[in-house]
N, C-alpha and C positions, 0 to 999 in steps of 0.2 A: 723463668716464664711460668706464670701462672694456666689454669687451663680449668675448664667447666665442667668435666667430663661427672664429679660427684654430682654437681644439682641438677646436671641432663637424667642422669641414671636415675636422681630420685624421684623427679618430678612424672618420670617414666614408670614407676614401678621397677627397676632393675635390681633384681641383687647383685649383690659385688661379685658374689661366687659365679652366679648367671652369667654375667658378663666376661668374667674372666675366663671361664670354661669357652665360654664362644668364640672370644680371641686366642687361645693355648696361652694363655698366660697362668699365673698363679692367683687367687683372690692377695695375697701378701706383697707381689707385684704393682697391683695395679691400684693399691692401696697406700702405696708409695708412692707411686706416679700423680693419685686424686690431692694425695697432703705436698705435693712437692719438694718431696722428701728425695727423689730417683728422679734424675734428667730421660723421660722416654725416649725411646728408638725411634727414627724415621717410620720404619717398617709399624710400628705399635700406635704412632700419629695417624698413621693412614688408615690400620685396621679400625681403630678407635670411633675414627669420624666416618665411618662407615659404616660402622655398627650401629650408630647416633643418629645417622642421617643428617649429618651436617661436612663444613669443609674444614679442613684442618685449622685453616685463619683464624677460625668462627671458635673454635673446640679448645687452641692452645694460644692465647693472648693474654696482656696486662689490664684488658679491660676488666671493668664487673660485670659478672652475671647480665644484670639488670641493663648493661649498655648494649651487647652483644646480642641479647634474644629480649628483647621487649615484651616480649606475650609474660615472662617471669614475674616483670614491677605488676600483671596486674596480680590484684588478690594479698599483693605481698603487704605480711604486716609486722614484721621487723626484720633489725639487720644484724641479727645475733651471728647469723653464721658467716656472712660475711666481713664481718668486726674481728671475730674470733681467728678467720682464715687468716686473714691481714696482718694479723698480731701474733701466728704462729703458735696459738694453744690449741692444744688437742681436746677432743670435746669432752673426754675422762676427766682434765686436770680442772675445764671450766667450769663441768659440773660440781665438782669439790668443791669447787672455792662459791660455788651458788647452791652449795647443799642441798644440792636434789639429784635423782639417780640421772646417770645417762641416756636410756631412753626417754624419759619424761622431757633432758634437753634436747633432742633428737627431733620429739613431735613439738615441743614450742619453737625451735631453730625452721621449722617446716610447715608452721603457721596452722598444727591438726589441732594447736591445746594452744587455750588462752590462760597466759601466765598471772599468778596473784600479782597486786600493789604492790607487794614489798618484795617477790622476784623481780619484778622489773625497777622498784629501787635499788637491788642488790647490782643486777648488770650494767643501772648508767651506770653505778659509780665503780664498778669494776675496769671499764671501760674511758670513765670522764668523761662522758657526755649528759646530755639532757635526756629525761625519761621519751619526750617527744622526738627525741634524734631518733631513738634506735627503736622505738615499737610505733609504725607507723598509724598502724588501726586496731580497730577490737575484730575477734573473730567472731562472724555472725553464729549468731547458739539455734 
């Protein structure tokens, strides 16, 4: 089962360590739990969406992002991270293969940095899709 709790926390400002200290958990924990990498605890579902201010339903489901909390499509201008999740690469290994460092994927996955012409050629075709699938809009400068 998939679950939102990474693009709650980012969209929120949360660091992973922040959060994980708030629930006694580990940042290594719960970073396993965000990649679904580790099936979470009842007890860790509950603290989770509590911490979030949503319900568990909401927090650990197969929907996307964008089905589940609607305020996210708006502003949203690709689906890099959600492509990526789906496909089970880590955002290290996609940056490699799109030659550029990890945090620079981090802020175009999060819509802070608008990617060149030919980054966004490099991910349809990483991908298979069309350049217009996956980068919805340009980021206003």
């Amino acid at each position: 089962m998939k679950n939102h709790i990474y693009m709650l926390r980012k969209k929120r400002a949360i660091k992973q360590y922040d959060m994980a200290r708030a629930l006694s958990v580990s940042p290594s924990y719960l970073s396993k739990i965000e990649t679904c990498s580790q099936e979470p605890t009842e007890k860790f579902k509950i603290n989770a969406s509590k911490y979030l201010k949503t319900t568990v339903e909401k927090l650990f489901n197969d929907e996307t992002v964008e089905e589940v909390f609607p305020e996210f499509s708006a502003g949203l201008t690709n689906k890099l991270w959600a492509m990526r999740r789906e496909q089970g690469i880590k955002q290290y290994d996609m940056a490699k293969k799109l030659k550029v460092s990890t945090p620079f994927l981090s802020k175009v996955e999060l819509g802070l940095l608008e990617p060149s012409d030919e980054f966004k050629d490099l991910a349809s075709k990483l991908f298979k899709v069309e350049t217009e699938a996956l980068f919805l809009a340009k980021i206003a400068e």
